[in-house]
C-alpha positions in Angstrom: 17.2 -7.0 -8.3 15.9 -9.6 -5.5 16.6 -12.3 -7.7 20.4 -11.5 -7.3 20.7 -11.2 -3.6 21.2 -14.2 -1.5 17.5 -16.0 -0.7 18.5 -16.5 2.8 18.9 -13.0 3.4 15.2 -12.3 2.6 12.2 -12.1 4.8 9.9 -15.2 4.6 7.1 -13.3 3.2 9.3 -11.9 0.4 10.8 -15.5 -0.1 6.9 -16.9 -0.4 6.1 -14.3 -3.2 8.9 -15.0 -5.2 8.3 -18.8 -5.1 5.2 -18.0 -6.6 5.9 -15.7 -9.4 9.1 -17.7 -10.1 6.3 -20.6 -11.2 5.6 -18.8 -14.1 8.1 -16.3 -14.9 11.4 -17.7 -16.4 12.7 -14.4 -17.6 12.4 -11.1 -15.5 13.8 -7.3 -17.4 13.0 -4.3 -18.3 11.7 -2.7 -21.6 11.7 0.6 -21.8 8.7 2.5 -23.0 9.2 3.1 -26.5 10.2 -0.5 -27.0 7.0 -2.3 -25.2 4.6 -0.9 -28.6 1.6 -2.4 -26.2 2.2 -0.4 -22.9 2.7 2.3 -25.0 -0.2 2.3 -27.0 -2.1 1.9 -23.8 -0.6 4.9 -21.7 -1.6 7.2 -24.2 -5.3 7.4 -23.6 -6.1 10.8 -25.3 -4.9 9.2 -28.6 -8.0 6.9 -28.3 -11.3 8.2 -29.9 -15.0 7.4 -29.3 -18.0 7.6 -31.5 -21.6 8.4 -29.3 -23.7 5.4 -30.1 -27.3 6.9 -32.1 -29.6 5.1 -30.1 -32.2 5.4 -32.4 -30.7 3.4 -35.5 -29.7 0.8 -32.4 -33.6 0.7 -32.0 -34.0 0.3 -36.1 -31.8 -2.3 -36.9 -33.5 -4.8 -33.4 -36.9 -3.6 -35.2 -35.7 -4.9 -38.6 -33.6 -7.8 -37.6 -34.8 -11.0 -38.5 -32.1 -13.4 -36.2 -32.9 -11.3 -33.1 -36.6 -11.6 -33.9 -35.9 -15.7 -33.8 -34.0 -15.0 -30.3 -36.2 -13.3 -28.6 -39.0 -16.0 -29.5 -37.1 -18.6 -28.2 -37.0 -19.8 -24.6 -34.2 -18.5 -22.5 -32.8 -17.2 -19.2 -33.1 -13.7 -20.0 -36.2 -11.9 -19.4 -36.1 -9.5 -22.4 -39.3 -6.5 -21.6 -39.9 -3.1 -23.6 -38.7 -0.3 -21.9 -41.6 2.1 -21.3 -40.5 5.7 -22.8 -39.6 4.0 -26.1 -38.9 0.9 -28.4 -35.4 -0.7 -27.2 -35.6 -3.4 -25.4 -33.1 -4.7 -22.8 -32.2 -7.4 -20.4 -34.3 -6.7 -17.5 -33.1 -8.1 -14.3 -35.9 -8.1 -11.2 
């Protein structure tokens, strides 16, 4: 809708914004809902399901995991410690 009114008619402010988004829009309009498959998807949040994560075959597969045996041997940034109550181990940031 601003883009059809006359530019001298807006305030400076409002003139400076759309400057800017006109830099990398070329095409402004609406899509209704059930046409934008992506917004719609996303808006229905209930639809979405989650599993709980079982910690304990986490812990397994880092116990039996050859690769992330090789990692955590190697030299890095992280500093990688045991957490006390069980076997995981974690990024531990001090």
């Amino acid at each position: 809708m601003l883009f059809h009114k006359k530019i001298e008619k807006l305030p400076s402010r409002q003139i400076n914004h759309l400057n800017f988004i006109a830099q990398f829009t070329v095409n402004i309009k609406h899509i209704s809902g059930k046409d934008n498959v992506v917004a719609d998807a996303l808006s229905r949040i209930e639809s979405i399901s989650t599993y709980p994560l079982a910690y304990e075959d986490i812990a397994r597969s880092q116990q039996d995991d050859e690769e992330l045996d090789l990692l955590l041997k190697q030299p890095t940034s992280f500093n990688f410690a045991k957490i006390a109550s069980s076997k995981y181990g974690c990024d531990a940031i001090l």
